[in-house]
N, C-alpha and C positions, 0 to 999 in steps of 0.2 A: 504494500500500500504506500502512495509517496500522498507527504504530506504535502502541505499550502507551503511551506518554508523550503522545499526540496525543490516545486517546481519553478518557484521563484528565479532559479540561476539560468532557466533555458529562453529566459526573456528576455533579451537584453536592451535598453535604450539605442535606437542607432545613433551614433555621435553625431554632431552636431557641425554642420558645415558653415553656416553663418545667422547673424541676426539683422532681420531688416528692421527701421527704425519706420516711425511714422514721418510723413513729408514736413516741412517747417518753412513756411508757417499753412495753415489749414483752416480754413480757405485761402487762398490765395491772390494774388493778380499785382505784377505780372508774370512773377518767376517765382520758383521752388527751390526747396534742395528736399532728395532723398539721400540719405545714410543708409551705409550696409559696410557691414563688418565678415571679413572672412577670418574664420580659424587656419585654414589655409589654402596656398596659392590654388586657384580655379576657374573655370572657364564658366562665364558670368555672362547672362543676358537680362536683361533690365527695359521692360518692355513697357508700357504703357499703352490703354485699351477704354474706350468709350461704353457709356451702357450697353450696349447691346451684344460687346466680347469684341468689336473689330479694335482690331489694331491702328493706333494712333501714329507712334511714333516708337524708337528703339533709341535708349539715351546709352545705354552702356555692352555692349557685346566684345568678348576675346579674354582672353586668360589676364587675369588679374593677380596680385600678389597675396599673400597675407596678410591682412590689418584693417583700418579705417578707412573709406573711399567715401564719396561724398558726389552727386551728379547734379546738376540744376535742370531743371527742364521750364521753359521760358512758355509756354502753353502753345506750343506749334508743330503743326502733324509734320511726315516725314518731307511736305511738299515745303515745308517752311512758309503755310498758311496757318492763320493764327483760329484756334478751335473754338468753337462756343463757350459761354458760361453752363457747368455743368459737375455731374458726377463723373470723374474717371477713377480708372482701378489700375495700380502699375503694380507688375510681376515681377520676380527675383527670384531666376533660375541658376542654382550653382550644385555642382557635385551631385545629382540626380534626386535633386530636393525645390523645391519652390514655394513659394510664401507670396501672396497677395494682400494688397492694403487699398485703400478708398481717399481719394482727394476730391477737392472742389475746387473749380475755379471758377470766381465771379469774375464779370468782364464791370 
């Protein structure tokens, strides 16, 4: 018979690839910064996405180092047209892990 204490070891937390920060400041206009922290060096996409899932713009993609990084996103799709006042969601894909957060920009 295994106890609650026994099966405990075959669980294990997967470690931890990075922490994404919330944007600052939120709401915003004209410009942002997202924060994201890596434990270590990884190949990083930083995506940003309108309500409805499309894709806005890509602020951060390619192998990055270990530590504090920090991105501005000035409120403008990939065309370098400036997007509505709205809900957008920016994603941070690192080490086969991802994390999504909710910004606002008022125009």
């Amino acid at each position: 018979m295994t106890s609650v204490n026994d099966s405990e070891d075959i669980f294990t937390e997967a470690p931890q690839v990075f922490t994404l920060s919330q944007n600052a400041p939120n709401p915003f206009n004209p410009s942002t910064a997202i924060g994201f922290s890596l434990f270590r060096a990884a190949d990083v996409r930083l995506a940003v996405y309108d309500a409805l899932g499309r894709e806005v713009a890509v602020l951060a993609e390619g192998s990055y180092p270990a530590g504090d990084h920090t991105v501005r996103w000035d409120g403008r799709d990939h065309r370098g047209i400036k997007v509505s006042s709205g809900v957008y969601l920016y994603r941070l894909t690192a080490g086969g892990k991802a994390e999504i957060r909710r910004m606002a920009l008022v125009r």
